[in-house]
N, C-alpha and C positions, 0 to 999 in steps of 0.2 A: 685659213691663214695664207697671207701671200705671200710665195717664193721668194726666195733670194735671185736677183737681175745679175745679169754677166756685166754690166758696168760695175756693181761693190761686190762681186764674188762673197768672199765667205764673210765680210763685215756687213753686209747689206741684212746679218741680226741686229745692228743696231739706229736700224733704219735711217733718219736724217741728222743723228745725236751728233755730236763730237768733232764737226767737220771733214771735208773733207780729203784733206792731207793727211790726219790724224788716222783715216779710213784705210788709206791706199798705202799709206807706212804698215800699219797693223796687219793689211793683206801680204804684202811682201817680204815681212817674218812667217807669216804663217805659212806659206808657199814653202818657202826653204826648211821652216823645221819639219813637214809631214814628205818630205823626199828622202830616200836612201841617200845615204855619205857614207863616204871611205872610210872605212875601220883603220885606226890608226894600229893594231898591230899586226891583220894578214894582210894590210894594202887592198883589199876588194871594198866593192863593193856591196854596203849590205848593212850598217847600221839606223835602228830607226831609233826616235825618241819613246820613252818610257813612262818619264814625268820629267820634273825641271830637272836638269844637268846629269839625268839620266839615261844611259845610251845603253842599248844592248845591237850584238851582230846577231842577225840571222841566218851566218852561214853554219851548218850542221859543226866544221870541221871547226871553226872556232867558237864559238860562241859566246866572246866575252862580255861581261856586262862592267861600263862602267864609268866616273861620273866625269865631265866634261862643262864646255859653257851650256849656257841655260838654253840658247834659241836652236844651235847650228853650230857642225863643227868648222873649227878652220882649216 
């Protein structure tokens, strides 16, 4: 099976489908939801995504979970 190319990063699963704006949009949500964001209640850094609108911190001292927009917070 052939890899995914650094021109369509993680959409290059759907190899030449759907265009390619459609591609590079889809990359740059995906980009932003799998990075850590500010917890909106201790101010750090350290929330990932869980599932859709699903946020948990993984800092020890807080560790809230809880539900927000679906891609990324603001």
């Amino acid at each position: 099976m052939p890899s995914k190319t650094k021109k369509s990063k993680s959409a290059g699963r759907f190899g030449a489908r759907y265009g390619k704006r459609t591609r590079a949009n889809l990359v740059g949500i995906e980009q932003k939801q799998r990075i850590k964001q500010i917890c909106p209640f201790c101010k750090k850094k350290g929330v990932k995504r869980l599932s859709k609108g699903v946020w948990k911190c993984s800092r020890k001292k807080c560790g809230k979970k809880f539900a927000s927009n679906a891609y990324y917070l603001k």
